[in-house]
C-alpha positions in Angstrom: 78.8 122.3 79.2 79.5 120.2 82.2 77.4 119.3 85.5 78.2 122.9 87.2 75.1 125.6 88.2 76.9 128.4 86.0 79.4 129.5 83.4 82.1 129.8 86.2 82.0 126.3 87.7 85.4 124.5 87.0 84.2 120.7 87.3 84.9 120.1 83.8 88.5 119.8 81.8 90.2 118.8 78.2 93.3 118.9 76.6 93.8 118.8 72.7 96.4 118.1 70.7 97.3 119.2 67.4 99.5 117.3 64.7 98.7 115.0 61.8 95.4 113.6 63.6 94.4 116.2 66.3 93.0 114.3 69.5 92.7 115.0 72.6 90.5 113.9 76.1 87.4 115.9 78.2 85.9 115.2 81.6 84.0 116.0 84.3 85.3 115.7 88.1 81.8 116.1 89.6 80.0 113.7 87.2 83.2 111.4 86.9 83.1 111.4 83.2 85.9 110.7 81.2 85.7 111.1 77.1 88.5 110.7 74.5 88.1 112.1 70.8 90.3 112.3 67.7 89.8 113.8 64.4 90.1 110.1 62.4 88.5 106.9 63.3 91.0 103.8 64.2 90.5 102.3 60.4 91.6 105.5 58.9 94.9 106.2 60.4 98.2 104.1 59.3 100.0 102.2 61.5 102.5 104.8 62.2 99.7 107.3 62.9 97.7 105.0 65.2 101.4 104.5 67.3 102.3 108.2 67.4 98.1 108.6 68.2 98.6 106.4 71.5 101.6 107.8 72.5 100.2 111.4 72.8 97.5 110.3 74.7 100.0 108.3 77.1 101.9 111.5 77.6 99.0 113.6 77.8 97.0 111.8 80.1 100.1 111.1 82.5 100.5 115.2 82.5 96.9 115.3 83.0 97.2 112.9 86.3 100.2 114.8 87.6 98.2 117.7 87.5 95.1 116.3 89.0 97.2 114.5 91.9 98.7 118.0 93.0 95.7 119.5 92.7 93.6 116.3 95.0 95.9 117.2 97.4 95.9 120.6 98.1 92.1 119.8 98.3 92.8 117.9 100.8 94.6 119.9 102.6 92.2 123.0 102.3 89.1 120.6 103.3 90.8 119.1 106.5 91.7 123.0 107.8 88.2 124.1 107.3 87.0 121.2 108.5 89.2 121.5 111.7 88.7 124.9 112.3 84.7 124.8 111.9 81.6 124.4 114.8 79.2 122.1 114.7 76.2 122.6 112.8 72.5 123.1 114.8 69.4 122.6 114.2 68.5 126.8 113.3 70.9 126.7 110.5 68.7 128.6 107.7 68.8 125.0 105.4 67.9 122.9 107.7 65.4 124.5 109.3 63.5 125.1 105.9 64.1 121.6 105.0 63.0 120.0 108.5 66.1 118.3 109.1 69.0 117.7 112.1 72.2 118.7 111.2 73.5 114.8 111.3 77.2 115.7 112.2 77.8 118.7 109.8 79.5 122.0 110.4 79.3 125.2 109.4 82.2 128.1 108.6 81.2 131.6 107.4 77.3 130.8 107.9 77.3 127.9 105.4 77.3 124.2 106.3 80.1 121.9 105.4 79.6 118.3 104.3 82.8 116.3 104.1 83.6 114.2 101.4 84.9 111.1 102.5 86.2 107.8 101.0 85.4 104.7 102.0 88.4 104.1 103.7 87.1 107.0 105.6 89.7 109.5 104.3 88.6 113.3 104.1 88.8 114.4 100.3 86.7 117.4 99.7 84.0 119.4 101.3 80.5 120.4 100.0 79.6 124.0 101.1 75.4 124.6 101.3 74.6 128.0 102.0 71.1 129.1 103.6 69.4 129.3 100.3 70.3 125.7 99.4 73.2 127.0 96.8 76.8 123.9 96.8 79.9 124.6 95.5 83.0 122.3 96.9 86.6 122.9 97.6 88.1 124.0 94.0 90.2 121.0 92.6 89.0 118.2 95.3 87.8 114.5 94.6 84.3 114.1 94.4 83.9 110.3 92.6 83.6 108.2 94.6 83.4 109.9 97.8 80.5 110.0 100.1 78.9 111.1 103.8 77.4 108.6 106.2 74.2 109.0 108.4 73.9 106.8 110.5 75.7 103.2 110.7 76.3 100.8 108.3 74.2 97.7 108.3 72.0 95.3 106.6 70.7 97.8 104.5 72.0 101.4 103.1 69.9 103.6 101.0 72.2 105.9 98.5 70.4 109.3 97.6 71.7 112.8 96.2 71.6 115.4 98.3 72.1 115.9 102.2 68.2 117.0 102.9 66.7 114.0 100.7 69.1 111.7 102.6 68.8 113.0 106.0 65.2 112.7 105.8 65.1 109.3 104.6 67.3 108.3 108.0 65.0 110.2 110.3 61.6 108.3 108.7 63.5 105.0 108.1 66.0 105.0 110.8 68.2 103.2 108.1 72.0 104.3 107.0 71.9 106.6 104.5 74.7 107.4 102.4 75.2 110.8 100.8 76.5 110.8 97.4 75.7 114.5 96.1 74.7 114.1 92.9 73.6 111.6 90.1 76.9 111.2 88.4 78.5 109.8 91.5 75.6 107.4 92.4 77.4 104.5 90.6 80.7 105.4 92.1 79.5 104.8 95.6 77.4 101.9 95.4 80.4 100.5 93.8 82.6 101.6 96.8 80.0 100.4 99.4 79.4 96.8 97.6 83.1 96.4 97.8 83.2 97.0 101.6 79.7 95.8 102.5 79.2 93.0 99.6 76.0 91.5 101.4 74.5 94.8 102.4 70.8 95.4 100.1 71.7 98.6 98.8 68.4 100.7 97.6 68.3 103.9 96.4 66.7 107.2 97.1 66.5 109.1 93.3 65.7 112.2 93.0 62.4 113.0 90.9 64.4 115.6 88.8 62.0 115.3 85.2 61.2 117.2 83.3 63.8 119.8 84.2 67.3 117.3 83.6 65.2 114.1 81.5 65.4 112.2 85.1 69.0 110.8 84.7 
């Protein structure tokens, strides 16, 4: 089971191998996980095993990064078009009215808003889509580790929190920047990517009090 709301979601992958030791590798884009497995420990495999064991996960995982990679960028190429061809967001969207918010720069296509996805290089990876009854999804096959939206501008301090409501609300109470990093998985990945390009910015975060219902990760 991977981080998606439903059976459908496609944020999760593996490939498997089979031979004299089956192995293979799993993941999740939108929680940035990455797992190998194989069906015999490193002790128990002979040398030869352990060599033909590495190679098929060097094959397999450059296959696998092919495949992402042509996949990031038709992403990208989807996100920037629906991004270009949106409107600004206001106010009486149906979200952000129910969660007291501005719309802080988003847009909206088909009567749901669009959060980009940026880098932080600034580069447009992805977008999130939030529909009036507070159901996401993003752009099938684009980046999400890593990747982040901005309120406000970078200073001293930036708080990091989860979703777009939680973070907007913390700007408009705190007046400080607040980074977007949409969900708990990717928390790491941004504060990572914000210490490298601010590394004396305080960086605090804004967690969501999700217990008992996900153990609080």
């Amino acid at each position: 089971k991977t981080t998606g709301r439903g059976p459908a979601t496609k944020n999760g992958y593996y490939r498997l191998a089979d031979g004299p030791v089956p192995m293979g590798f799993f993941g999740c884009w939108r929680a940035g996980i990455y797992e190998t497995w194989c069906a015999k420990a490193r002790d128990e495999m002979t040398v030869d095993e352990f060599r033909a064991h590495r190679e098929r996960i060097r094959v397999m995982q450059a296959e696998r990064q092919a495949e992402e990679e042509a996949m990031h960028a038709k992403a990208r190429e989807e996100a920037q078009a629906l991004w270009n061809g949106a409107q600004p967001a206001t106010p009486d969207h149906p979200y952000l009215r129910r969660k007291a918010v501005q719309p802080h720069g988003l847009r909206v296509h088909g009567g749901n808003l669009l959060l980009p996805c940026y880098d932080a290089a600034g580069a447009l990876h992805s977008l999130q889509y939030i529909a009036g009854n507070g159901a996401k999804w993003h752009v099938t096959g684009g980046r999400v580790s890593g990747c982040m939206y901005v309120i406000g501008e970078v200073t001293g301090t930036v708080v990091i929190g989860e979703g777009f409501a939680t973070c907007a609300t913390v700007h408009e109470v705190t007046g400080l920047p607040v980074v977007v990093a949409r969900n708990a998985g990717n928390l790491r990945h941004v504060a990572q990517a914000i210490r490298a390009k601010h590394p004396q910015a305080h960086i605090p975060m804004a967690a969501d009090n999700d217990h008992p219902t996900t153990g609080n990760p």
